[in-house]
N, C-alpha and C positions, 0 to 999 in steps of 0.2 A: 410632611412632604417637602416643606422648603425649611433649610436650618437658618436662623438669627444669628447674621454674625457680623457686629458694629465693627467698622473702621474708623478708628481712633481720629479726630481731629490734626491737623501738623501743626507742630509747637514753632514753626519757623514764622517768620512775618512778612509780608508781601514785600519782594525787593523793587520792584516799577511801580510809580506813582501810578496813580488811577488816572482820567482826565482830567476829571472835574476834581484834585488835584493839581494836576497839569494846568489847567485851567485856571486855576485861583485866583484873584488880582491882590496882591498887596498892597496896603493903605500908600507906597509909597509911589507906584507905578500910577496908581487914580490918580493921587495928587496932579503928578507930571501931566498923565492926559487931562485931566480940567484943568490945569494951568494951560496948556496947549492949545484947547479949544475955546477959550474965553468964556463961558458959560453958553455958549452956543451949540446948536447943533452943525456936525462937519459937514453935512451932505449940505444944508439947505440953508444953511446962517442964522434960524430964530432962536432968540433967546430963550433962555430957560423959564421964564415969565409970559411966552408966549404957549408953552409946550404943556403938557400933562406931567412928563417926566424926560430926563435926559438918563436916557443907559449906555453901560459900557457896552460895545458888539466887538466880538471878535473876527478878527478880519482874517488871523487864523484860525482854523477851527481847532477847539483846545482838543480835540484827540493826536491834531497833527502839531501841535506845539511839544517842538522837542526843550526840554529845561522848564526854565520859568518864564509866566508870562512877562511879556516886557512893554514898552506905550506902543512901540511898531507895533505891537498884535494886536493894538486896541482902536478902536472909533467910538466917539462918544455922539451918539444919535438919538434922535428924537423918540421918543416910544410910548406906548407899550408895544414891542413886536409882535403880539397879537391882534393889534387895531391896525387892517390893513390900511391905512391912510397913514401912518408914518413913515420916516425914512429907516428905520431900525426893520420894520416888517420887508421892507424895500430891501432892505440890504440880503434880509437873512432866509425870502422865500421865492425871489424871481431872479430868472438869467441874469439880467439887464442890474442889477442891482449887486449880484455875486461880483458880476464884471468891474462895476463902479468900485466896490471895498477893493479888489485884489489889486485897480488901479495907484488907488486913495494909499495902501499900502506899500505899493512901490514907489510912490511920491514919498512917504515919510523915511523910508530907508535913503532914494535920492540924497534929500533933503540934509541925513546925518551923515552922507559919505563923503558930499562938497560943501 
């Protein structure tokens, strides 16, 4: 009733990074942002002694990061963004918090223009 008829694999190799490529942070871009943020968290000022953990958030979303990521694309917040009581959860799941990164974002571009 129905013939087998396999479609060969393509020997070519994907020419557009993935995201989460796109995305990636290299050890030299963290550096810059922890040197940046003093061991603090950027939204709320606590230390990293105070925190659970400090993570990198992306302020652009790595699908919409055209090249490599760079420290403007990054915020370094308080987390886990799954514990809605952080500012990292803040950043990456309510309005009010989208709005604050994409501000926090245009401060740091400001910042490197003048």
């Amino acid at each position: 009733m129905f013939d087998y008829r396999p479609v060969p694999k393509p020997a070519h190799k994907r020419s557009a990074k993935t995201s989460k490529q796109r995305g990636s942070i290299s050890p030299a871009v963290r550096k810059e942002v922890e040197t940046r943020s003093g061991d603090r968290c950027e939204r709320c000022g606590k230390h990293k002694s105070q925190v659970w953990a400090l993570e990198m958030a992306h302020i652009t979303r790595r699908w919409k990061v055209e090249g490599a990521t760079t420290a403007n694309d990054l915020a370094r917040l308080c987390g886990p963004s799954t514990d809605s009581t952080t500012c990292h959860h803040f950043a990456d799941y309510t309005a009010e918090g989208r709005a604050w990164l994409k501000e926090f974002g245009e401060s740091l571009k400001r910042r490197d223009a003048g």
